[in-house]
C-alpha positions in Angstrom: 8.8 17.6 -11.0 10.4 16.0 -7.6 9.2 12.7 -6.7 9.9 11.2 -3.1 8.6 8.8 -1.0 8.7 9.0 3.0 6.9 8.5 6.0 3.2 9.5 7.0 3.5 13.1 9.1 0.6 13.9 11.4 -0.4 16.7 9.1 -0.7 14.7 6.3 -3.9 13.2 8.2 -6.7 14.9 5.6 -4.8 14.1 2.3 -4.6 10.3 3.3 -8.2 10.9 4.2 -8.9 11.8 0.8 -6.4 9.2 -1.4 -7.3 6.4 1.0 -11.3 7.0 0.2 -10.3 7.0 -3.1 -8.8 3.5 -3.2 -11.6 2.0 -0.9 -14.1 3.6 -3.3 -12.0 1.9 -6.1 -13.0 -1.6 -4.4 -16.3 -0.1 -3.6 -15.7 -0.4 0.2 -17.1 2.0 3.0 -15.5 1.7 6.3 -16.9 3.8 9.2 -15.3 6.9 10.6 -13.5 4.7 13.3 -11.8 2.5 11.1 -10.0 5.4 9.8 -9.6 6.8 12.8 -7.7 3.4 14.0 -5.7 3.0 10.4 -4.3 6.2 11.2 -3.0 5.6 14.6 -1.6 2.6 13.3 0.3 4.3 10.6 1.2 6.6 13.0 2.7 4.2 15.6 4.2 2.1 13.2 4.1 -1.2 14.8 1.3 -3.0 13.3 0.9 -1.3 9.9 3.3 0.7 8.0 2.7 3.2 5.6 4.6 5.5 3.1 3.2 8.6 1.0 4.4 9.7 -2.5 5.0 13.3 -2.7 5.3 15.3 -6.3 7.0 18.5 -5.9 6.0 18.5 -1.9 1.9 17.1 -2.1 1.1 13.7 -1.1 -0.1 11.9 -4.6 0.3 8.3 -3.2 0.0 5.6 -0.2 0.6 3.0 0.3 0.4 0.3 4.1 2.2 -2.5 4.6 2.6 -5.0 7.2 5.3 -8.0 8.4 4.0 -11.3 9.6 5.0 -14.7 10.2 4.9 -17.1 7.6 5.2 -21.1 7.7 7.5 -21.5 4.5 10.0 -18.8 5.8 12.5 -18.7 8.5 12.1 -14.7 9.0 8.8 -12.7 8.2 6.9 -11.8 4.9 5.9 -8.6 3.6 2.0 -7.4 2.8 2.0 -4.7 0.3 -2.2 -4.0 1.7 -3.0 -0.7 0.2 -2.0 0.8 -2.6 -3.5 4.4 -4.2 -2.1 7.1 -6.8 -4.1 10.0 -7.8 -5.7 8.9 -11.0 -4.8 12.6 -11.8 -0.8 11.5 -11.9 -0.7 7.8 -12.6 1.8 6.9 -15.1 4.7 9.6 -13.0 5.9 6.8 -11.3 4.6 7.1 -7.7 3.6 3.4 -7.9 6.6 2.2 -8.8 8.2 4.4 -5.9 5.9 3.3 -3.6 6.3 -0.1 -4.0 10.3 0.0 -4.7 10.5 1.7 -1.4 8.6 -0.9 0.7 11.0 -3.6 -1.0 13.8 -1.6 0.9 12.0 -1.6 4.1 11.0 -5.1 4.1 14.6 -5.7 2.7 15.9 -4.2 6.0 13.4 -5.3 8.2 14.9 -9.1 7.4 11.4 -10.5 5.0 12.1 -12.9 2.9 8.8 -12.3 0.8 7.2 -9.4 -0.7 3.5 -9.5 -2.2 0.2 -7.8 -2.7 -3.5 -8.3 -3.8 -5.1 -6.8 -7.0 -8.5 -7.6 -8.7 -8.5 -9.9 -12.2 -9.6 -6.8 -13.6 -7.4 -3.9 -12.2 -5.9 -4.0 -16.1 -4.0 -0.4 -14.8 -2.2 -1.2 -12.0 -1.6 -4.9 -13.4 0.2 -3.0 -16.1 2.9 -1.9 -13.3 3.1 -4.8 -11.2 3.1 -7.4 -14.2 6.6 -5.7 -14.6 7.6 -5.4 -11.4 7.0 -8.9 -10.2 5.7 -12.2 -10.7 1.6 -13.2 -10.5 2.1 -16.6 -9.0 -1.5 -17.6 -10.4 -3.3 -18.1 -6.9 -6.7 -17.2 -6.5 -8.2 -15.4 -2.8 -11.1 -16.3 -1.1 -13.2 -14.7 1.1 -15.0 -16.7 4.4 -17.8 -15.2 5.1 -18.1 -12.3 7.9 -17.1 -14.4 11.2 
């Protein structure tokens, strides 16, 4: 089996349909038709989010967006690691690791100084992977309510 990791294509459009419901799902979040519509430009321009697919021998079987911003304890920008989703069907091929080795190189190149991501307490799979592939700095996220 071939494992690669690249940029989204516009025909990729209905399989990132389908693995990005499957990680809002995950999170039990449904967005409405437009908000996909507008992720997808934005992966598709590349300027506000990024975003990468893992491909096994040729079918998408990962995502993964990111985005840079500013940040006040850094000279250059930071890294956001947003989304990340592997077909339940493959995890443990190491598309999750790909994915979020090959976003370190872009944020290497694109000059961040930081790299990090969100996870639920009790996502015990994926904390599995990034428990070795980083370091859980022990903060905890709140949400303000709706503005």
């Amino acid at each position: 089996m071939s494992l690669s990791v690249g940029p989204f294509a516009a025909a990729d459009r209905p399989r990132w349909t389908a693995l990005w419901t499957g990680y809002l799902d995950f999170y039990r979040t449904v967005l409405p038709q437009a908000v996909f519509d507008r992720q997808w430009e934005r992966l598709m321009d590349g300027r506000e989010i990024m975003g990468l697919a893992a491909r096994l021998d040729g079918g998408i079987v990962g995502i993964t967006h990111y985005m840079y911003h500013p940040h006040g304890w850094t000279l250059g920008p930071c890294c956001y690691l947003q989304d990340l989703f592997v077909d339940p069907a493959v995890r443990g091929a190491g598309a999750g690791r790909a994915l979020i080795e090959a976003v370190a190189v872009a944020a290497r190149t694109h000059g961040a100084e930081k790299l990090y991501w969100l996870t639920q307490g009790d996502n015990a799979t994926a904390r599995q992977l990034y428990d070795r592939l980083a370091r859980h700095n022990g903060f905890i996220r709140y949400d303000y309510p709706p503005l």
